[in-house]
N, C-alpha and C positions, 0 to 999 in steps of 0.2 A: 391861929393856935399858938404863936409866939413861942415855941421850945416849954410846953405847958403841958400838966397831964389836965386831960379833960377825964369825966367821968357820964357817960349817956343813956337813958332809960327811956324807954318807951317814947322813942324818939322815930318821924317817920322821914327821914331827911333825904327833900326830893333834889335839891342842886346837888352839882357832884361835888365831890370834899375828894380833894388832893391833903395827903398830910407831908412837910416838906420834913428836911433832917431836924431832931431835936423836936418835935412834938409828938403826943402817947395819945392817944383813947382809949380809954377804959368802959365795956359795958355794964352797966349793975344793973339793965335790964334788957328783954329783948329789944331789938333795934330791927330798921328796913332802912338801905341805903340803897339811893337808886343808880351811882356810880362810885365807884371808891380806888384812890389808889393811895398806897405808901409809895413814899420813897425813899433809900436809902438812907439809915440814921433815923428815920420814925419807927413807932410801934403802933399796931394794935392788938388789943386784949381783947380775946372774947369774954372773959373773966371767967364766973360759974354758973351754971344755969343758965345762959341765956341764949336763947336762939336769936341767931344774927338770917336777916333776910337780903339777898342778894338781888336785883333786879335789870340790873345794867350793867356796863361794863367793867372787870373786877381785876386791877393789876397789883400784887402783892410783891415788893422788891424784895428779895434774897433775905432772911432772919429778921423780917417785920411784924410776922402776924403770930399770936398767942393762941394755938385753940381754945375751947373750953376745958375747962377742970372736971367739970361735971357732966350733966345728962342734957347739953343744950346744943342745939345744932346749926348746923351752914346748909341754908337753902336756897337755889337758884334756881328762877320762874324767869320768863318772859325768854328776850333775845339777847344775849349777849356775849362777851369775848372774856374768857377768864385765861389771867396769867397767873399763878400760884408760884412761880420760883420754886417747884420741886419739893413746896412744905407742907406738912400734914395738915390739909383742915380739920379733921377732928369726925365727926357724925355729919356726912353730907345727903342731903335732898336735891335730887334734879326734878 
């Protein structure tokens, strides 16, 4: 991700993606990741509209994650370990 904003749409991304400090994701559409963590000095944006799908393991460092703006949600299926850092996901689905 090199300290880069990405931007991901209809994307079904099954390796896990660590984002390190200095790199952003942006969704401008729904997304399913099947492991995800920030760390520290990254971001992720839910942006607007888009439901984001959780599937695996889910660790969010302290003022990394963006909810949605709009009408689009955080949902989590299957088995896994969520650490949220205490921040608002936004519209969540278990």
């Amino acid at each position: 991700y090199n300290a880069k904003k990405v931007f991901l749409s209809n994307v079904n991304y099954q390796p896990a993606m660590t984002l390190t400090s200095g790199a952003t994701v942006q969704l401008s559409g729904p997304c399913t990741f099947y492991a995800l963590t920030t760390n520290s000095g990254s971001s992720f944006i839910q942006g607007a509209n888009n439901n984001l799908a959780l599937t695996g393991d889910t660790t969010f460092a302290a003022a990394t994650f963006t909810k949605d703006t709009g009408t689009g949600t955080v949902s989590f299926t299957g088995t896994h370990t969520l650490n949220s850092a205490n921040q608002d996901l936004g519209h969540v689905n278990f």
